[in-house]
C-alpha positions, 0 to 999 in steps of 0.5 A: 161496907158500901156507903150512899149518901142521900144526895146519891141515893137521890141522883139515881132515884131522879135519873131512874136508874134501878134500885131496891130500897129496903126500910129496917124500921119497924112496921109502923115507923114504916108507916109513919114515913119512908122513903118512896119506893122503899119497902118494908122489911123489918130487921127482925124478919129480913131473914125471912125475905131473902128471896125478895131481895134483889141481886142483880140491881144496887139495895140500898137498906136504911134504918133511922139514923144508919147504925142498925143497917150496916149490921143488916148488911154485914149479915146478908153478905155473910150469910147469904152472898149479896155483893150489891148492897149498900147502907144509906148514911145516917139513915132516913134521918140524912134522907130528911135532912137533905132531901125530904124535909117535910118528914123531918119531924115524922122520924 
């Protein structure tokens, strides 16, 4: 399983280099607060929006605090053959901590 830290996920988003973020939360944990540029897909209906997940750029799939998602990925690459995606360690939690902390108290 392929791990990016917040600090990275960061570095990539800050030099603009391309990259889906995809949030497993619930739509309204979503709504609460995400990452920006993240879009909502809930675990539930991941299933769903195969055809909206990308294959030729890096997918960065989070949940809260990075133990839902890599059982997303595993899934995605079995099933389906994504070779390009990575959890986000600790979830948004680590997001908040280290790089967003004004929604720490959001999560």
């Amino acid at each position: 399983m392929k791990m990016i830290s917040a600090r990275q996920l960061k570095e990539k988003l800050d030099k603009g280099e391309p990259v889906q973020i995809i949030d497993i939360r619930s739509s309204i944990d979503y709504e609460i607060c995400h990452i920006k540029k993240a879009v909502s897909m809930p675990n539930s209906k991941i299933g769903d929006n195969i055809d909206k997940i990308a294959r030729d750029i890096p997918v960065v799939i989070y949940c809260k605090y990075g133990i839902k998602s890599p059982t997303a990925i595993k899934h995605l690459e079995m099933e389906h053959g994504f070779r390009n995606l990575y959890t986000l360690e600790n979830g948004i939690y680590d997001w908040a901590k280290e790089v967003e902390r004004s929604i720490l108290n959001l999560i």
